[in-house]
C-alpha positions, 0 to 999 in steps of 0.5 A, spaced: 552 472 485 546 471 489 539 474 486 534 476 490 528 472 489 522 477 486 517 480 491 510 477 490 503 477 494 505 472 497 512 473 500 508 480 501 502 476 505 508 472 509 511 478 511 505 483 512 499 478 515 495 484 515 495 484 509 493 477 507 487 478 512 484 483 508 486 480 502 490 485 499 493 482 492 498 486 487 499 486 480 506 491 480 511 490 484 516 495 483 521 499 486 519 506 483 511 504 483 506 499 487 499 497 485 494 494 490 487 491 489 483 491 494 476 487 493 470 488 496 465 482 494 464 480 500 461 486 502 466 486 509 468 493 508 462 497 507 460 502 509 454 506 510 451 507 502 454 501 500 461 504 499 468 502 502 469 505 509 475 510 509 479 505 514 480 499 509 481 504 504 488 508 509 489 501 510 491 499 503 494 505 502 498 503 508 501 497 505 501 500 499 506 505 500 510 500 505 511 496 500 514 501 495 518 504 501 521 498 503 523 496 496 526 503 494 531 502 499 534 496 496 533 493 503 527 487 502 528 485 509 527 493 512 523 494 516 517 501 515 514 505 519 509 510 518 511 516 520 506 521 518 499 520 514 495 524 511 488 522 506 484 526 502 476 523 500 475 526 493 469 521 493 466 514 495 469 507 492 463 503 490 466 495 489 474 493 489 478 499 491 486 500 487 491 503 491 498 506 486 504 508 490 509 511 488 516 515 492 515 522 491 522 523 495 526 517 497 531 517 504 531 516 512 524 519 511 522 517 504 515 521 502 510 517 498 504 518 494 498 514 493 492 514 489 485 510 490 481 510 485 474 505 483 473 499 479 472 505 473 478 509 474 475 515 477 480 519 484 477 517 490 483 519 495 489 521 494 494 519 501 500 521 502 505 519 507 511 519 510 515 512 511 521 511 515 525 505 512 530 501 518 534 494 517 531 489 521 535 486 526 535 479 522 542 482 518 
């Protein structure tokens, strides 16, 4: 019996080079739930205040919840696409940024939720999306 191998940053980075260029690092990795961390030491995604613009912050939501959907699947090699998104700022995110996406509802149009939150834990917006899951045409 064949294992499939287990899903890391960099076999993340190597599919998804989007994410690689922002830097995006997981510390989980899990069909029900994913951690992204996105860091802001550089200072390339701030905003006006110092804070982390609203784009970086929906783009590692973004992948967040990609990942998440493609491994709820049970197919690593899917394809996903965002059908529908939709973020709530509660408040700005001052240094590195934690996306944790978790499948709200699984299927052909799998919902998933995700919470941003900053370097103390506090809520900084909650996103949730709508993400379909395709074989690639590799299978």
């Amino acid at each position: 019996m064949n294992a499939t191998p287990p899903i890391t940053t960099g076999t993340i980075h190597h599919l998804v080079p989007f994410a690689r260029h922002l830097g995006v690092t997981f510390s989980t990795i899990d069909p029900d739930r994913v951690v992204a961390h996105l860091s802001s030491e550089s200072g390339d995604f701030a905003t006006i205040g110092g804070g982390v613009h609203g784009g970086a912050l929906m783009a590692l939501a973004d992948i967040a919840a990609a990942v998440v959907a493609v491994l709820a699947s049970g197919d690593p090699t899917a394809a996903p696409a965002t059908m529908q998104s939709s973020t709530n700022f509660l408040r700005p995110v001052v240094g590195a940024a934690t996306a944790e996406a978790r499948i709200t509802r699984a299927g052909r149009s799998t919902v998933v939720d995700v919470e941003l939150t900053d370097p103390a834990g506090e809520l900084c917006a909650l996103v949730r999306q709508i993400v379909t899951v395709r074989p690639t045409a590799q299978q």
